[in-house]
ZAFI-25668 format. One line per 4 residues: their letters; for each residue x negated, y negated, z of N, C-alpha, C. Coordinates in pm, 1 decimal, always signed. Layout:
N
A) X/Y/Z/X/Y/Z/X/Y/Z; ...
REM end
This chain:
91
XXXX) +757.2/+1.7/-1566.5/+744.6/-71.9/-1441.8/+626.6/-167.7/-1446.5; +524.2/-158.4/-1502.4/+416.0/-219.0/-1510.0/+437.0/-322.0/-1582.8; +542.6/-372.9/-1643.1/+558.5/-486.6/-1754.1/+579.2/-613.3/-1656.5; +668.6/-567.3/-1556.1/+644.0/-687.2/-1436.8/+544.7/-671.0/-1328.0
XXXX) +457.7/-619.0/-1370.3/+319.1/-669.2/-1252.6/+235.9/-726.0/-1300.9; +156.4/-793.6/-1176.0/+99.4/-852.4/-1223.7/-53.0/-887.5/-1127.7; -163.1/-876.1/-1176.3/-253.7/-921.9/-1072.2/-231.5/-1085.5/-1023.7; -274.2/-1108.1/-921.2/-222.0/-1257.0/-821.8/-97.5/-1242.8/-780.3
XXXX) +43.3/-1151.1/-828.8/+129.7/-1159.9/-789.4/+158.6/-1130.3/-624.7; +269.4/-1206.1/-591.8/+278.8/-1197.6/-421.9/+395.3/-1051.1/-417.2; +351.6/-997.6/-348.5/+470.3/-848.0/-312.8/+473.5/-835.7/-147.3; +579.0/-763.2/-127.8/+605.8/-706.3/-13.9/+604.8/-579.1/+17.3
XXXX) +544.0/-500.9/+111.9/+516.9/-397.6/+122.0/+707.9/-283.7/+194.4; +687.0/-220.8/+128.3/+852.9/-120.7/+154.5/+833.4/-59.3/+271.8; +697.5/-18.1/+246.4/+662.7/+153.1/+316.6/+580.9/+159.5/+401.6; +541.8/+224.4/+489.6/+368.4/+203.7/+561.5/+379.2/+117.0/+650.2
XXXX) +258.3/+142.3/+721.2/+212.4/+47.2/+850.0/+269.3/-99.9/+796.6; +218.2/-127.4/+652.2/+188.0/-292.2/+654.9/+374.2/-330.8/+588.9; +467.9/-253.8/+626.1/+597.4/-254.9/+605.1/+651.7/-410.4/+612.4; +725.6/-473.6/+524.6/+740.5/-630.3/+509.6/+657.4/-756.0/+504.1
XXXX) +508.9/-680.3/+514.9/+408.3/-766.3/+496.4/+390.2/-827.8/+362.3; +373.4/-950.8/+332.3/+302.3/-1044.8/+222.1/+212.3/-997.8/+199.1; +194.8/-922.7/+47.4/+9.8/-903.9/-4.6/+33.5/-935.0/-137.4; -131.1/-918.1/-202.0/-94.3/-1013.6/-328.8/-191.6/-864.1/-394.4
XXXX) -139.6/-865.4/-562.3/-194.0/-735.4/-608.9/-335.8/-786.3/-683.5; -438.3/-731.1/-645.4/-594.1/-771.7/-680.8/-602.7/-644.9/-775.1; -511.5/-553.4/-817.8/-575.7/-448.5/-931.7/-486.5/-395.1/-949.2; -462.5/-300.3/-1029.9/-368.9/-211.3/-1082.8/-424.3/-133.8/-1163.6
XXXX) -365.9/+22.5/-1164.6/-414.7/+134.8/-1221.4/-328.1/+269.0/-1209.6; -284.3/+285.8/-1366.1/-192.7/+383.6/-1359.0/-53.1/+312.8/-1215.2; +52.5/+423.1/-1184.8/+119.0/+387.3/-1116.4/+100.4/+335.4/-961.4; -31.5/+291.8/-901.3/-79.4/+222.6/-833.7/-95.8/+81.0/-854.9
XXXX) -101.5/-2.8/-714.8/-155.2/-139.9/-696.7/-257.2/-136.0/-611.5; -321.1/-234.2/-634.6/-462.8/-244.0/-519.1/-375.3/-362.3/-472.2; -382.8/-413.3/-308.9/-307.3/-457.7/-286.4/-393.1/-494.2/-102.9; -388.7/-666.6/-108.2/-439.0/-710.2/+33.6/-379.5/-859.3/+58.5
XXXX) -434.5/-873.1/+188.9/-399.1/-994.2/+222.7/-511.8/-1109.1/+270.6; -637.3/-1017.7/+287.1/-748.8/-1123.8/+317.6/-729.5/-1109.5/+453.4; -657.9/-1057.8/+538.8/-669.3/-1078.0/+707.8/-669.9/-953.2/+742.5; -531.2/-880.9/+735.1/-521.2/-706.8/+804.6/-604.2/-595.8/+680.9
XXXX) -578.4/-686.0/+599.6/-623.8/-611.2/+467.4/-745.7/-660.9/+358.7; -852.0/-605.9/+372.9/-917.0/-727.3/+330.8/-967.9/-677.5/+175.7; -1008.7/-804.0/+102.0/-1072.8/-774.7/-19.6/-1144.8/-683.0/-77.8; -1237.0/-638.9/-15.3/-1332.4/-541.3/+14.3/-1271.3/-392.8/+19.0
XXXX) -1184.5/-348.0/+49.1/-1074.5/-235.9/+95.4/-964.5/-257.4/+67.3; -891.7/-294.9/-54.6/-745.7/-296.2/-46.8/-644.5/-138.3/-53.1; -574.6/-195.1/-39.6/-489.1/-30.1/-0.6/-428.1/-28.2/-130.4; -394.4/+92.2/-164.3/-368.0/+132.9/-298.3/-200.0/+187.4/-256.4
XXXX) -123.2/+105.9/-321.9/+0.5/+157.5/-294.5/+81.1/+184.0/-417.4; +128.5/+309.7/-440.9/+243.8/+325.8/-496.9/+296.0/+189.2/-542.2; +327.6/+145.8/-659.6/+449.1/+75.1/-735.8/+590.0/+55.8/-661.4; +666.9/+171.7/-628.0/+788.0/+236.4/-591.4/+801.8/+152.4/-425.3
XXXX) +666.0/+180.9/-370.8/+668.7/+125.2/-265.6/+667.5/-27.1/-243.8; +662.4/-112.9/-317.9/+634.0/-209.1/-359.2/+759.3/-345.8/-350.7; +764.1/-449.4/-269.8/+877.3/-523.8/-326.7/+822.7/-643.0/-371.2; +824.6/-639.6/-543.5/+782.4/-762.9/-628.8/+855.9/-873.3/-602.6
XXXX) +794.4/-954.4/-624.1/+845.4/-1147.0/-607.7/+819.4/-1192.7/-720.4; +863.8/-1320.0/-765.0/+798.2/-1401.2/-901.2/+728.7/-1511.3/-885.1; +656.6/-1497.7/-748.0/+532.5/-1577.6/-706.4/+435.8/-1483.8/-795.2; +367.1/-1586.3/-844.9/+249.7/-1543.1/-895.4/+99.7/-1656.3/-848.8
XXXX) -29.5/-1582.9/-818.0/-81.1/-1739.6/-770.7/-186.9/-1697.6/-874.9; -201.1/-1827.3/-933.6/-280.6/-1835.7/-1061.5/-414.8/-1874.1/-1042.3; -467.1/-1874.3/-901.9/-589.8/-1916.7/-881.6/-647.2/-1796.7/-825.6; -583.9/-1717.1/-758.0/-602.6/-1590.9/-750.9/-654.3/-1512.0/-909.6
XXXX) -556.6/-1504.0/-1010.4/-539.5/-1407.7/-1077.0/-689.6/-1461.0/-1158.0; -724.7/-1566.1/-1199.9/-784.7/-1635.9/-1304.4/-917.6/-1627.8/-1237.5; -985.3/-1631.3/-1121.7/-1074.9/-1542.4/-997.7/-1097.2/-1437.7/-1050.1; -1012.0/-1346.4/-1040.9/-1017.0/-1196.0/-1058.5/-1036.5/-1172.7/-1184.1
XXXX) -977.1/-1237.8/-1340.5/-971.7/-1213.9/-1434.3/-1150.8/-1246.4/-1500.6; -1148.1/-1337.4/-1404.9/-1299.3/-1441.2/-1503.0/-1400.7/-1319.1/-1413.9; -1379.5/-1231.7/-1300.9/-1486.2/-1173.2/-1251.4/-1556.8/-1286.8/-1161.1; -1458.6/-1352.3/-1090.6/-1536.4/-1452.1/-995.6/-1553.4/-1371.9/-866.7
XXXX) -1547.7/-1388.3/-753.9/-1567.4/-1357.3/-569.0/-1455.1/-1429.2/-560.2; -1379.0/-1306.6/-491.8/-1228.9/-1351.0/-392.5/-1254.7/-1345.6/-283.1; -1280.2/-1466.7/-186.3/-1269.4/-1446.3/-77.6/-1177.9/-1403.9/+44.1; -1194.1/-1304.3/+162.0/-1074.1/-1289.0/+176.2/-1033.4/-1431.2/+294.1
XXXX) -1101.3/-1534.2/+310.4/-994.8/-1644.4/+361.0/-949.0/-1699.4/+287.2; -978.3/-1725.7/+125.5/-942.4/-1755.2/-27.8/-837.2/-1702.2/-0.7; -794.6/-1597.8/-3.9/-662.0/-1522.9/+3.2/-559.1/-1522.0/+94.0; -580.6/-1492.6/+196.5/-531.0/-1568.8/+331.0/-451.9/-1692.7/+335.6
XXXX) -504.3/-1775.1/+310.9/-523.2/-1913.5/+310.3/-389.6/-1932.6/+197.0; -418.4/-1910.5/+104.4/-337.7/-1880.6/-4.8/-219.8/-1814.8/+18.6; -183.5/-1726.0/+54.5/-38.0/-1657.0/+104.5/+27.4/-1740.0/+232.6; -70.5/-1801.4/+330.4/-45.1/-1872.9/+419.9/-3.2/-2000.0/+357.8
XXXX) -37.1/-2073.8/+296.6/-1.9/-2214.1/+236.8/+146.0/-2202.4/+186.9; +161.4/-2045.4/+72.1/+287.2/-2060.4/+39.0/+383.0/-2017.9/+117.9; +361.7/-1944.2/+171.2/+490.1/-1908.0/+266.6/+550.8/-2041.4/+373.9; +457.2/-2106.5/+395.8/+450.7/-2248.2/+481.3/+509.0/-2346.5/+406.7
XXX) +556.0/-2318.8/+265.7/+608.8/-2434.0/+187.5/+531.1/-2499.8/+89.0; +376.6/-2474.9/+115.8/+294.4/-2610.6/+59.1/+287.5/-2531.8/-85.6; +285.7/-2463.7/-163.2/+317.1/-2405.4/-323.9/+417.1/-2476.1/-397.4
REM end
């Protein structure tokens, strides 16, 4: 399962409060995702969800991932902002 994840990737949540919500995966570990959105969910605290629970997309945002990879600061309106733009079309 892990061969298609991906950090920056955009997912949808199955399960839980944040059920059909847009979040993007900021970590992964073992059969977990770290997993936020910068608004309900923020950088600082992402929720760790189950894989299973998980509905992957083949959005991936590369300014996100390349942030996270280089060990930069994700902001969470960086992020926000970012899920907001694409869902709005502008990606």
């Amino acid at each position: 399962m892990t061969e298609k994840v991906k950090i920056g990737q955009l997912v949808y949540s199955k399960a839980g409060r944040d059920k059909t919500k847009p979040l993007v995966i900021i970590g992964i570990e073992d059969e977990y995702a770290f997993v936020a959105d910068g608004k309900h969910r923020k950088v600082d605290a992402p929720k760790r969800k189950k894989m299973k629970h998980l509905q992957f997309t083949n959005t991936n945002f590369a300014i996100i991932k390349n942030r996270i990879v280089n060990g930069e600061i994700i902001t969470d309106n960086v992020l926000w902002h970012t899920i907001c733009e694409y869902l709005e079309g502008g990606l």
